[in-house]
Structure formats: structure tokens, C-alpha cells
C-alpha positions as CSV (number, residue, x, y, z in Angstrom):
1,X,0.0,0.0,0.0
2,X,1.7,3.1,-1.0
3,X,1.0,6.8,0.9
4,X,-1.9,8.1,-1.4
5,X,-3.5,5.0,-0.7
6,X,-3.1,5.3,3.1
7,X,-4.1,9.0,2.6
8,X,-7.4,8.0,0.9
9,X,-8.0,5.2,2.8
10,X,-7.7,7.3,6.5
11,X,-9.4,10.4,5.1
12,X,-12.5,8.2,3.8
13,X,-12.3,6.9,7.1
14,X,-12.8,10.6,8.8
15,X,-15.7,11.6,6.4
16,X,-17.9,8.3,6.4
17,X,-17.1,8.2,10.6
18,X,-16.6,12.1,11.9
19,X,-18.1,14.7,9.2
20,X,-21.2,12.6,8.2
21,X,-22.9,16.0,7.9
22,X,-19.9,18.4,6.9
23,X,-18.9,15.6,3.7
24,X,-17.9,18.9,1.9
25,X,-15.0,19.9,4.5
26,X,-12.0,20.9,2.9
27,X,-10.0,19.0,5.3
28,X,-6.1,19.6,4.4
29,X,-3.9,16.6,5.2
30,X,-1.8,18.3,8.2
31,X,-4.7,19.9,9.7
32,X,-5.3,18.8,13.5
33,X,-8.4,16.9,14.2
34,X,-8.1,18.2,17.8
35,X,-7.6,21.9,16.9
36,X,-10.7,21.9,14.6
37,X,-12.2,20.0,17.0
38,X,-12.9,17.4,14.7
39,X,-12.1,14.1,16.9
40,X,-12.5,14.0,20.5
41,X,-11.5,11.5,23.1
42,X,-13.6,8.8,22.2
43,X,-13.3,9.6,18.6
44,X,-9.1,8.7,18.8
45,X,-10.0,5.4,19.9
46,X,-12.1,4.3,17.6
47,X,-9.6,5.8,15.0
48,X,-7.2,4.1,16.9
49,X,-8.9,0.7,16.1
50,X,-9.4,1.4,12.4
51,X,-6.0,1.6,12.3
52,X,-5.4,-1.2,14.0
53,X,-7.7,-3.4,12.1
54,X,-7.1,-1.7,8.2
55,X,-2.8,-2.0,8.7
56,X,-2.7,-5.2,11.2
57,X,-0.7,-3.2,13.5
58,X,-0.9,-3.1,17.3
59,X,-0.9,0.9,18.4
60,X,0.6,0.7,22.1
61,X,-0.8,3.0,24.8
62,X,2.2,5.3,24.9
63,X,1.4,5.5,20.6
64,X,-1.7,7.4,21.0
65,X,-0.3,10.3,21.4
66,X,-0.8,14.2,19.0
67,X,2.3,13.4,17.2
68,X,0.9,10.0,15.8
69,X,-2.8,10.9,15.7
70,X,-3.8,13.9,15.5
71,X,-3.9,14.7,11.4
72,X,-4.1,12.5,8.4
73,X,-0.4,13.1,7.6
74,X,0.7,11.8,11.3
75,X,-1.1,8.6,11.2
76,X,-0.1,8.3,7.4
77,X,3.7,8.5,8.6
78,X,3.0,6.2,11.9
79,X,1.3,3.5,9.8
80,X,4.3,3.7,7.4
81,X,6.7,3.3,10.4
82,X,5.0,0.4,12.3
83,X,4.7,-1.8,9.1
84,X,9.0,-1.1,8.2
């Protein structure tokens, strides 16, 4: 799976699950779902778990953290990083 597909993949995951009425958002790929207030608390986790059951990857606690989750770029680049 190369990066656009990882970028598609995570931000059709965001529109179908977080901006079911806002489809239209012009949501750039470093923008910070926590900033916009796009994702809460609950909203990482199940993120978390998409991630984990779309890549196969185990996210540890310590993992879920702004710098891996908190726009499409930074879980693009963690996926990436998990599967090397």
C-alpha cells in the first residue's frame, strides 16, 4: 500500500465516521483533528482501532499520542513506520 492509498483510505475513514454532515470539508492533510475540534476522546480510539484493524498493527498506549494521531499526515507516517 503506497502513501496516497493510506491518505485515501484514513481520510474516507474521517468523512464516512466524523463529518457525516460536513462531507464537503476541505479538510487539508496536516490539519489537527483536535484543533478543529474534529475528533475527540472517544473519537481517537475508535480511529485508533481502524488503524489497527485496516494495517494489522498493534498501536501501544504510549502510541496514541498528537504526534501520531492527531492529522491524516501523522497517522499516514506512523502506519508507514509500524509496518517497516
Amino acid at each position: 500500500m503506497d502513501e496516497n492509498e493510506i491518505i485515501n483510505s484514513i481520510r474516507n475513514y474521517i468523512l464516512d465516521n466524523f463529518l457525516f454532515f460536513e462531507k464537503e470539508m476541505n479538510l487539508a492533510n496536516d490539519d489537527s483533528f483536535l484543533d478543529i475540534n474534529l475528533i475527540d476522546s472517544t473519537g481517537i480510539i475508535e480511529l485508533v482501532t481502524f488503524v489497527e484493524e485496516q494495517y494489522h498493527i498493534t498501536v501501544k498506549d504510549n502510541e496514541i499520542t498528537r504526534e501520531n494521531f492527531d492529522s491524516i499526515n501523522k497517522i499516514k507516517n506512523y502506519i508507514i513506520d509500524k509496518k517497516q
